[in-house]
N, C-alpha and C positions, 0 to 999 in steps of 0.2 A: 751279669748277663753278657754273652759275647753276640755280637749282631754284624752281618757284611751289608752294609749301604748298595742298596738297587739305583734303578731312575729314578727321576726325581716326578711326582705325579701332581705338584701346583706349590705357587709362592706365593706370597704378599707380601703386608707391613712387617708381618709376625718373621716372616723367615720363609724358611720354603719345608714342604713334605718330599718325604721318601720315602718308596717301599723296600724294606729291608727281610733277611731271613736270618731266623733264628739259628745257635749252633746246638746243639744236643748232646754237648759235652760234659763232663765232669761238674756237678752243679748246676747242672741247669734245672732251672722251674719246669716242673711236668705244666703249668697251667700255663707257659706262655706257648701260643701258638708257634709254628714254622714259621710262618710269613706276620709279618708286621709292620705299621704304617710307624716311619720317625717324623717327628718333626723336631727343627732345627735352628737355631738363630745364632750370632753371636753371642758371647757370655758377655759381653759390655752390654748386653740390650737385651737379658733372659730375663728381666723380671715381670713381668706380664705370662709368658710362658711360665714360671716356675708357681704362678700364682695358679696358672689354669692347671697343673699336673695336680696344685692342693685341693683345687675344688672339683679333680675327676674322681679322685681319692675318697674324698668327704661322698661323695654319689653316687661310689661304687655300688651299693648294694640294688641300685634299678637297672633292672636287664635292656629298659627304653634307652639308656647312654651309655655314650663310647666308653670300651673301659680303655684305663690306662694301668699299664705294665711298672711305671718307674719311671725313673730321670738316668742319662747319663753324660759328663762330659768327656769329650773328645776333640784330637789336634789332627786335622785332617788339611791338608796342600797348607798345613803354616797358620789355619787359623784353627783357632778356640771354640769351641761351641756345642750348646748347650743344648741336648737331648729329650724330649721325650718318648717312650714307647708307647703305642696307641695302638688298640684293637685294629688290623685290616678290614677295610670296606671294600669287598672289590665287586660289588655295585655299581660304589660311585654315590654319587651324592642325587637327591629328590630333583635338582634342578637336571640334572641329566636324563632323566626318565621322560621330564614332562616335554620339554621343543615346543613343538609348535601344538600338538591334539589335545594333552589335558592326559588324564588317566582313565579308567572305569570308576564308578564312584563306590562299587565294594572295593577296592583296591585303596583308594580315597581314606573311605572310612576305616580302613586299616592302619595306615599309616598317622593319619588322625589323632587314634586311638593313644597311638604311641608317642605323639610328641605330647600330648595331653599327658599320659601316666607321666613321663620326665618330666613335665612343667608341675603337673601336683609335689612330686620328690624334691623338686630344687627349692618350691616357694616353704616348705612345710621346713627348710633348712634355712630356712630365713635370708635367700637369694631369686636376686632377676637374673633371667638369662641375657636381656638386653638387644640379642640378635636373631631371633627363630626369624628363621626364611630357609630355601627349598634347597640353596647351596650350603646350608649349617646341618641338612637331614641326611645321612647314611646311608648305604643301602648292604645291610649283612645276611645275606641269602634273601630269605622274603621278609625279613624284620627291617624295620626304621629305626634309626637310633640317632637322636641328639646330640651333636659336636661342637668345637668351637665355639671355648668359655671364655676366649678373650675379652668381652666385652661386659661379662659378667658381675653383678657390682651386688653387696649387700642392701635387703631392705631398707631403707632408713637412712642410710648413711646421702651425705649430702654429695653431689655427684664436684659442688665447684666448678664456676666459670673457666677456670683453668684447664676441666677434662672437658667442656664442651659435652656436645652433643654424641651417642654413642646408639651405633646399630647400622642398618641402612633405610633408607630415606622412605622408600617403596613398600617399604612394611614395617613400620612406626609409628607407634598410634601416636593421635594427635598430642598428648600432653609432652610428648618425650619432646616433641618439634616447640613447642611453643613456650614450655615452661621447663624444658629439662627434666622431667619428673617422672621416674622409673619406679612402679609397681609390678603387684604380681599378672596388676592388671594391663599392663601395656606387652606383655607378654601374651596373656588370651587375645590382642587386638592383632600382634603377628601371627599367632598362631591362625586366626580367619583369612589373613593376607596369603598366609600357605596354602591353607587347603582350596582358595581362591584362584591359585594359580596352578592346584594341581588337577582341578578340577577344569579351567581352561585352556590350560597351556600357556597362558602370559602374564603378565606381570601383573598388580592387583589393580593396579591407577592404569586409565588410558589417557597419557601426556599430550596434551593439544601442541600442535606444527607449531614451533615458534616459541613454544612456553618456555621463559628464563627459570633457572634454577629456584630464584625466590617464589615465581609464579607457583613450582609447584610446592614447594614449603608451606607458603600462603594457604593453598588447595587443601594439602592434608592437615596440616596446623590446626589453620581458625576460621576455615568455613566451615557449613554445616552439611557438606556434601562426605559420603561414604561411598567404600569400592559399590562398583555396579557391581548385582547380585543377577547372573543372566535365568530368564526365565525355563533354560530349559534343563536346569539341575533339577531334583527331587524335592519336595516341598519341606521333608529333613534335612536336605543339606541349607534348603534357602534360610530354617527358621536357624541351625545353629549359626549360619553367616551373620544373619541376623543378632544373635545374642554374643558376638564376637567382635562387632561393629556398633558399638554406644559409645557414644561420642565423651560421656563423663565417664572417667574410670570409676568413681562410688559405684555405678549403677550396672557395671558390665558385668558379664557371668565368670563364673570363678570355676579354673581350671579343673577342681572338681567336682563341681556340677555337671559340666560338660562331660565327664566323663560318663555319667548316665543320661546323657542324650539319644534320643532312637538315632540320629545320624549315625552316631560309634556304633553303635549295635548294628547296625545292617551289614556291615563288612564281616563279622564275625559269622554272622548267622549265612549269609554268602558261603562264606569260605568252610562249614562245617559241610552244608550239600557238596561244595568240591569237592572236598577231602574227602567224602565219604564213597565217593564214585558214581552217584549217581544220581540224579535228579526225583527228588520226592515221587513222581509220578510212576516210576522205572519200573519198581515192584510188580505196579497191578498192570504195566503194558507187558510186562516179561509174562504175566502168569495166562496174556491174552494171545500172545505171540500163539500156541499150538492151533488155538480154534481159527486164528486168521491167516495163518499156512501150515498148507497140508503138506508135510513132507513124505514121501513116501517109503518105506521100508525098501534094503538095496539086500535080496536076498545073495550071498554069493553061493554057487557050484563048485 
């Protein structure tokens, strides 16, 4: 695959992203798009990266997550570094949408929808994703899709004192904070932290003036306090926040349950009257329009 490196559209620990364009030459894949997101690290420090290209590969088959194109390396100003190509978002990510207002809540429930179908796909692969939050959501035209598997860790496996603690803090169910302890179900507990914030526009925890880092570890950890659920969301979104927010992972709802939630469903059934053009009513106001204006015939001469 030949690709020319664009700007650069965000960096981290991982390395930095770019958008790149495809060439369309002699072998090229008809399925790889024009435009494509790289991301990028040095090859001294691609193993994390090489691991995430394995597990977009392993999840290809859900239209909910990013795909991925391949690996490549390349020696670019003198350094080494290790490639991969990724589906373009050019969205943007779930955190860019919301700012300060929140979403509409059929919009909500669409995207919803979607990180649910990828969290059933990843856990049914015998994987936690480790980090759903609203900067790891995509935005590919009107679809949401799942990114950034660096954090990503098999079922079971023991995470070791060594790797610490893994996600971010603000959307981490308690057991990950307190005991290290990554299921399918600390995953359904970010996933309410999302749609919590997509639905308000802020973050899920409101941070007291003052509060030390530990204070708020403590807060989400090992009290018995959960995100405020504000009262003026839909009594669907309040019950799935609810079922997303059980303080014991035994007891939480499981990704696919959730998926036949009436909350999911409202966004679909929204978005069918959009798409359709016209509002249930339209029909019988269009067929009222002639008797409640009289137009009158324009004879011409």
């Amino acid at each position: 695959m030949h690709w020319t490196r664009g700007k650069t559209l965000g960096s981290g620990g991982f390395g930095f992203v770019s958008i790149a364009t495809t060439h369309r030459d002699g072998g090229h894949n008809p399925h790889i798009p024009a435009v494509v997101a790289v991301k990028s690290t040095n090859i001294s420090q691609s193993k994390s990266l090489s691991m995430e290209k394995d597990l977009l590969h392993k999840f290809k088959s859900c239209p909910c997550i990013l795909r991925c194109f391949g690996d490549q390396i390349t020696t670019e100003n003198g350094r080494n570094l290790y490639n991969i190509i990724l589906e373009y978002a050019p969205g943007g990510s779930l955190a860019d949408k919301i700012l300060s207002k929140g979403l509409p809540e059929d919009v909500v429930s669409h995207h919803a929808k979607s990180i649910a179908t990828a969290l059933v796909h990843i856990h049914k692969h015998g994987y936690v994703h480790c980090d759903v939050k609203p900067q790891n959501v995509l935005l590919v035209g009107e679809d949401a899709k799942l990114a950034d598997f660096g954090s990503c860790k098999k079922i079971g496996d023991s995470v070791g004192e060594q790797q610490g603690f893994r996600g971010t803090v603000l959307y981490a169910a308690p057991e990950s904070i307190s005991r290290l302890e990554y299921s399918a179900a600390t995953d359904v507990w970010a996933l309410g932290c999302t749609v919590l914030s997509m639905l308000t526009g802020r973050a899920p925890w409101e941070i007291a003036k003052g509060a030390t880092a530990t204070d708020v570890l403590m807060m989400i950890g090992c009290s018995d306090r959960i995100p405020e659920i504000p009262n003026v969301v839909s009594k669907e979104a309040r019950d799935f926040l609810r079922k997303c927010f059980v303080k014991n992972p035994a007891a939480r709802c499981r990704a696919e349950s959730l998926l036949r939630h009436p909350f999911l469903k409202m966004g679909a059934r929204r978005r069918r009257h959009h798409h359709h053009g016209h509002h249930p009513l339209s029909s019988k106001l269009q067929s009222l329009l002639p008797q409640c204006f009289h137009v009158p015939k324009i004879h011409v001469h």
